[in-house]
Backbone as a chain_set.jsonl record, in Angstrom:
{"seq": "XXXXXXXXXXXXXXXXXXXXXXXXXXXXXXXXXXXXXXXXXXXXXXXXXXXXXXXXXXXXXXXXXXXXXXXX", "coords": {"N": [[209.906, 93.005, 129.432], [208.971, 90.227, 130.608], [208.299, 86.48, 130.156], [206.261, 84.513, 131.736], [206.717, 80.866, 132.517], [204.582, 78.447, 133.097], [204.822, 75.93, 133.109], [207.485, 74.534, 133.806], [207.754, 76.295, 135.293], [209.171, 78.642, 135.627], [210.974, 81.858, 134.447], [210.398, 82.422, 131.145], [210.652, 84.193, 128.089], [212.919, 86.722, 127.829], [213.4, 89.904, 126.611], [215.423, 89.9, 123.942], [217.703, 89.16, 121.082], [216.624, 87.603, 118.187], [218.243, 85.362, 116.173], [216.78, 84.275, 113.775], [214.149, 84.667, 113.435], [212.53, 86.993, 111.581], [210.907, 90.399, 110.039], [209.093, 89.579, 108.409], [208.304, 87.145, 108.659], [206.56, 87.742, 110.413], [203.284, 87.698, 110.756], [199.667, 87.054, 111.559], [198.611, 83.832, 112.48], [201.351, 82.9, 111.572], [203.831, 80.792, 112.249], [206.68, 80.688, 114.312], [209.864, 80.041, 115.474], [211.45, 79.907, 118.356], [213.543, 80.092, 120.747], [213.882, 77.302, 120.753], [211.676, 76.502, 121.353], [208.072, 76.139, 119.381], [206.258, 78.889, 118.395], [202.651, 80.057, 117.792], [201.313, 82.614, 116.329], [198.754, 84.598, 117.118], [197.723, 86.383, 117.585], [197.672, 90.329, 118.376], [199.852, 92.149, 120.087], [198.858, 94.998, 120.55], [197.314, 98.109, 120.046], [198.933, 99.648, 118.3], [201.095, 97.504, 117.411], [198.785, 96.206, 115.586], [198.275, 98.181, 113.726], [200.545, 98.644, 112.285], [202.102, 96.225, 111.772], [199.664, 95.12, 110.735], [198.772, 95.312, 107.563], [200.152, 93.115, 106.644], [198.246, 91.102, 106.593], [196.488, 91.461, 104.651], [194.904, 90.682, 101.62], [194.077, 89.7, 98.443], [192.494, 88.999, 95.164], [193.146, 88.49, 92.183], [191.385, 88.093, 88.991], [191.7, 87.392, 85.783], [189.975, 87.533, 82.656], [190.234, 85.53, 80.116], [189.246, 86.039, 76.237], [188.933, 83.76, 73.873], [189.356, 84.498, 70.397], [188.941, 82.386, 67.4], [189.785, 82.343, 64.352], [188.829, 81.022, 61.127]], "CA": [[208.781, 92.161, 129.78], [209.614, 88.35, 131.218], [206.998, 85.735, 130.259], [206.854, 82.896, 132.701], [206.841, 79.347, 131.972], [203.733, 77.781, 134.217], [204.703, 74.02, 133.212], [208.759, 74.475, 134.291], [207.989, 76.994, 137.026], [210.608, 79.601, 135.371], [211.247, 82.714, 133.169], [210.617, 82.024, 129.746], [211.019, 85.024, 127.125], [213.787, 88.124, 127.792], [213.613, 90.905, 125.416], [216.711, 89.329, 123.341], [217.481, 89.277, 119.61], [216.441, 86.14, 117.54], [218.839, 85.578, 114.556], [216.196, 83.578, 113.173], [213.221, 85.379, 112.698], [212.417, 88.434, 111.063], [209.819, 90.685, 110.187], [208.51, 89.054, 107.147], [207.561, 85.927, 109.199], [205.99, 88.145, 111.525], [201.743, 88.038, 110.823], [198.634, 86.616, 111.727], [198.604, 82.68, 111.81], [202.192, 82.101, 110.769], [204.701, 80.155, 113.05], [207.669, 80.71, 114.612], [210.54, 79.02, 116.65], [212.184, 80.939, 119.5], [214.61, 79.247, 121.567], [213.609, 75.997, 121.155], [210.007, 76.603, 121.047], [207.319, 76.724, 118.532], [205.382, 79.808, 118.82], [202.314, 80.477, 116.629], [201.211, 84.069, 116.73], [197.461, 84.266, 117.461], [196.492, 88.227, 117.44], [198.697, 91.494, 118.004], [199.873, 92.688, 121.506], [198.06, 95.949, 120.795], [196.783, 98.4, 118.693], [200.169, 100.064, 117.406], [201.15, 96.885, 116.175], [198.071, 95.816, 114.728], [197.97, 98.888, 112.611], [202.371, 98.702, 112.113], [201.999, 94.825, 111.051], [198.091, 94.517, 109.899], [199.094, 95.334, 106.557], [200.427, 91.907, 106.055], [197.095, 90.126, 106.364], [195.421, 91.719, 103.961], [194.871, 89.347, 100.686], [193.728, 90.008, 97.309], [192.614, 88.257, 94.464], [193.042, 89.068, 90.608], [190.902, 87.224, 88.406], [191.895, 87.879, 84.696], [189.401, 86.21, 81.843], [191.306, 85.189, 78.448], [188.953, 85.494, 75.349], [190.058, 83.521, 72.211], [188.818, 83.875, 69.155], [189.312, 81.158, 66.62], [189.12, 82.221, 63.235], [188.801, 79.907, 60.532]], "C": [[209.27, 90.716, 129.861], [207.688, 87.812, 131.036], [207.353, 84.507, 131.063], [206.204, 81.442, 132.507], [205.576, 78.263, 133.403], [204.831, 76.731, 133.842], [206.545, 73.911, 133.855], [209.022, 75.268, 135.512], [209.131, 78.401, 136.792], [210.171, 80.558, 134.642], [211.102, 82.256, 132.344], [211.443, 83.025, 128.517], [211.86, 86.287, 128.372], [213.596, 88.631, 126.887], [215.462, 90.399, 124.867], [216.574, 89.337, 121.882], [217.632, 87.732, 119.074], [216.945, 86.249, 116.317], [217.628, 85.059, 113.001], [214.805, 83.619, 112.309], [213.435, 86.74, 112.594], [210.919, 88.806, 110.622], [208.455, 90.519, 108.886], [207.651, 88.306, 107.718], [206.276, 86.163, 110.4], [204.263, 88.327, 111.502], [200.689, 87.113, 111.251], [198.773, 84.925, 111.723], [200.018, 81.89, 111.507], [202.81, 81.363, 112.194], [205.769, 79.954, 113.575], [208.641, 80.192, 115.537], [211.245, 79.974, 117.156], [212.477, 80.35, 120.404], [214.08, 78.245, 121.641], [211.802, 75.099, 121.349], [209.358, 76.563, 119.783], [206.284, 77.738, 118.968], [204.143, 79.884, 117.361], [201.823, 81.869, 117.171], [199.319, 84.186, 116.613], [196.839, 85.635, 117.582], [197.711, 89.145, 118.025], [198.49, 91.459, 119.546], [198.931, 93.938, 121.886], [197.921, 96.829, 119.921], [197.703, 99.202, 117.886], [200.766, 99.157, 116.514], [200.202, 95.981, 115.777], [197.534, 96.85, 113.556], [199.852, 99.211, 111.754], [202.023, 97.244, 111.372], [200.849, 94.298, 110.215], [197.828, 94.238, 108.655], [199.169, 93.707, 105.563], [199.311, 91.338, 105.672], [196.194, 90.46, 105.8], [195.635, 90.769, 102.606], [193.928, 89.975, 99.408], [193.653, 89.529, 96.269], [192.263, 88.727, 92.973], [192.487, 87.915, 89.899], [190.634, 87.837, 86.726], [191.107, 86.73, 83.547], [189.635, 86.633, 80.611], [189.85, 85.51, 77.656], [189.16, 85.216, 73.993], [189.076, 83.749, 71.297], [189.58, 83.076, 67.704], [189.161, 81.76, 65.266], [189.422, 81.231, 62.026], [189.056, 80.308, 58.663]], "O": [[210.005, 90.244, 128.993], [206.595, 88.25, 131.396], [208.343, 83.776, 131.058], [204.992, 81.286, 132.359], [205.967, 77.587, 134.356], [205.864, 76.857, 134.5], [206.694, 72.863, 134.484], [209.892, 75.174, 136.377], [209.74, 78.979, 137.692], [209.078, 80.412, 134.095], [211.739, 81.202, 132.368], [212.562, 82.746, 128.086], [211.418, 86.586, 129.481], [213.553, 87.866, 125.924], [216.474, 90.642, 125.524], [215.457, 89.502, 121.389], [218.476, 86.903, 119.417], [216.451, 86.951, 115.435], [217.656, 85.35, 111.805], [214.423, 83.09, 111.266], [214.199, 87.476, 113.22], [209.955, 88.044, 110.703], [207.4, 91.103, 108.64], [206.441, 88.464, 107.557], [205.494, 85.406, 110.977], [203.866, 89.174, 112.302], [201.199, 85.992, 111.243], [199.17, 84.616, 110.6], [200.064, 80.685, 111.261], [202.117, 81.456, 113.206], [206.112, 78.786, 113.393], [208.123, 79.835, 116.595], [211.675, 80.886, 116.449], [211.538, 79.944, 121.088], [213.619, 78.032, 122.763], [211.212, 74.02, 121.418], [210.079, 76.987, 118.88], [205.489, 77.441, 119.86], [204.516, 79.801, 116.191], [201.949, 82.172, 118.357], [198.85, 83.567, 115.658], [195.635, 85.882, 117.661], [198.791, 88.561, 118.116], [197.528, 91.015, 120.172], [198.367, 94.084, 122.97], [198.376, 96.524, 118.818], [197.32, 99.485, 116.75], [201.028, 99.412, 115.339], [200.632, 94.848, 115.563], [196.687, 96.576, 112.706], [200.076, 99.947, 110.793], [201.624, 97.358, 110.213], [200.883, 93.428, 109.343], [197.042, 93.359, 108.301], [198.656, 93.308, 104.517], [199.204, 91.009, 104.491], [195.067, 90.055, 106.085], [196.655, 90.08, 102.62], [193.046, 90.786, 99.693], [194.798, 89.359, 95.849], [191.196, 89.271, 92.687], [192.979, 86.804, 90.097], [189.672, 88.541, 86.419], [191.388, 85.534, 83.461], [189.373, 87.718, 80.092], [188.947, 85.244, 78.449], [189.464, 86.021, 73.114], [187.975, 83.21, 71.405], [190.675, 83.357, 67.217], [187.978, 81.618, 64.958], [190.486, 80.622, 62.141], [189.073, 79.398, 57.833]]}, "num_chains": 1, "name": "protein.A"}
C-alpha cells in the first residue's frame, strides 16, 4: 500500500521496516515519528487490528482504602 503526499505531490509511505518504532508504541492517541514525520495514530485501519491492538486501550483503576487504627 503507497500513501501519497498531497502537499509534495509524491509517494509518501512504502511498506518498509522502522527501527524506531515498535509495537508497544503502537495504540490509540499515542505518537509516532516515521521518516521524518510525526504521525499520531487516530483509530485502527480495520477490524482485525482493532481487536489484535484494542487491548492496549483499555485502562483500569484500583482504588485501595488504608484504615488506621490508633490505639492509645
Amino acid at each position: 500500500m503507497v500513501q501519497y503526499d498531497l502537499r509534495n505531490n509524491r509517494s509518501f509511505l512504502r511498506r518498509s521496516k522502522v527501527d524506531n518504532v515498535h509495537l508497544c508504541d503502537l495504540f490509540l492517541g499515542s505518537s509516532v515519528s516515521v521518516l521524518g514525520r510525526q504521525l499520531t495514530l487516530v483509530d485502527y485501519a480495520n477490524e482485525f487490528t482493532r481487536k489484535r491492538l484494542g487491548y492496549k486501550t483499555e485502562r483500569s483503576v484500583y482504588v485501595q482504602f488504608v484504615t488506621f487504627v490508633v490505639s492509645q
